[in-house]
N, C-alpha and C positions, 0 to 999 in steps of 0.2 A: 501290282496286285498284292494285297496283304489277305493273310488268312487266319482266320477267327482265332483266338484266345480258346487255351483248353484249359478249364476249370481248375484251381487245384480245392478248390474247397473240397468239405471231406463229402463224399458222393457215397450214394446205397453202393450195399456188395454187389458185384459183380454176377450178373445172372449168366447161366449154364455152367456154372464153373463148381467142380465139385468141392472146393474149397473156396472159406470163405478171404476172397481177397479186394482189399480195398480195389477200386476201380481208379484212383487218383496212383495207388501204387505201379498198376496197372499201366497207365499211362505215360508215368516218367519214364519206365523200362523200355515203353513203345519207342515214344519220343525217341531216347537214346540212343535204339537201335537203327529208328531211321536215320536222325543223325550220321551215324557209323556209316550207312548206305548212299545216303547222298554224295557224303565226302569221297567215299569209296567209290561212285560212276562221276565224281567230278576226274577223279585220278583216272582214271582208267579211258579219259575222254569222251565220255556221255554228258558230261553238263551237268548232272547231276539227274537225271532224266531219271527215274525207276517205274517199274511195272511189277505187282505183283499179285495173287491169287488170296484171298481171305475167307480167315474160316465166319461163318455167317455171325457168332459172339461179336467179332473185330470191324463188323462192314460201317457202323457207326461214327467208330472212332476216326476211320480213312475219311469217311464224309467229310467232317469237323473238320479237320485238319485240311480238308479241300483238296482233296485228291480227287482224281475225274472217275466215275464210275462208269467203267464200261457193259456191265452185264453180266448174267452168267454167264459161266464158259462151262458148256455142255463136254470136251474135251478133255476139261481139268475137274472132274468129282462135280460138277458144277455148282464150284464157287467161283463165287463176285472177282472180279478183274479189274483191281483200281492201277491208275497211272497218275505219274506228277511229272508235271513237267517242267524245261528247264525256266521257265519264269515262276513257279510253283515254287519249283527246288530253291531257286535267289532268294525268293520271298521266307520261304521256311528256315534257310540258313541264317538270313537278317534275323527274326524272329527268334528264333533260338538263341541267337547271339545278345539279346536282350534281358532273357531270362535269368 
């Protein structure tokens, strides 16, 4: 399973954000961060498995990137509950590893 290409062209700012920040800036930081996560539930022997809660600005980006979207979570503030899983995670690492 491969997962979509994120844009680096230069993209509109960034909406809800009180500051004006690029959205491509935006994104490499994401990227990064996931990166850092994946590696970190490969080490810890998850596969690279992650689950996490996004504020509604970021539900977009999780998409794109092809994370599974499970819903709100009426429990957590209710926000969106994306997961990726460990064929997601291989696929995003290759991917990354390209870049």
């Amino acid at each position: 399973m491969s997962l979509p290409a994120i844009s680096t062209s230069t993209p509109p700012d960034f909406e809800g954000s009180r500051h004006t920040v690029a959205v491509s800036t935006i994104s490499r930081v994401a990227l990064a961060l996931l990166t850092g996560a994946v590696a970190r539930s490969r080490e810890a022997g998850f596969k690279g498995r992650l689950g996490l809660h996004s504020l509604p600005q970021a539900d977009s980006f999780y998409r794109r990137i092809g994370m599974i979207d499970l819903g709100l979570d009426s429990a957590y503030q209710n926000l969106r509950y994306f997961e990726m899983t460990i064929e997601q995670a291989r696929a995003f690492f290759e991917q990354e590893g390209e870049r």
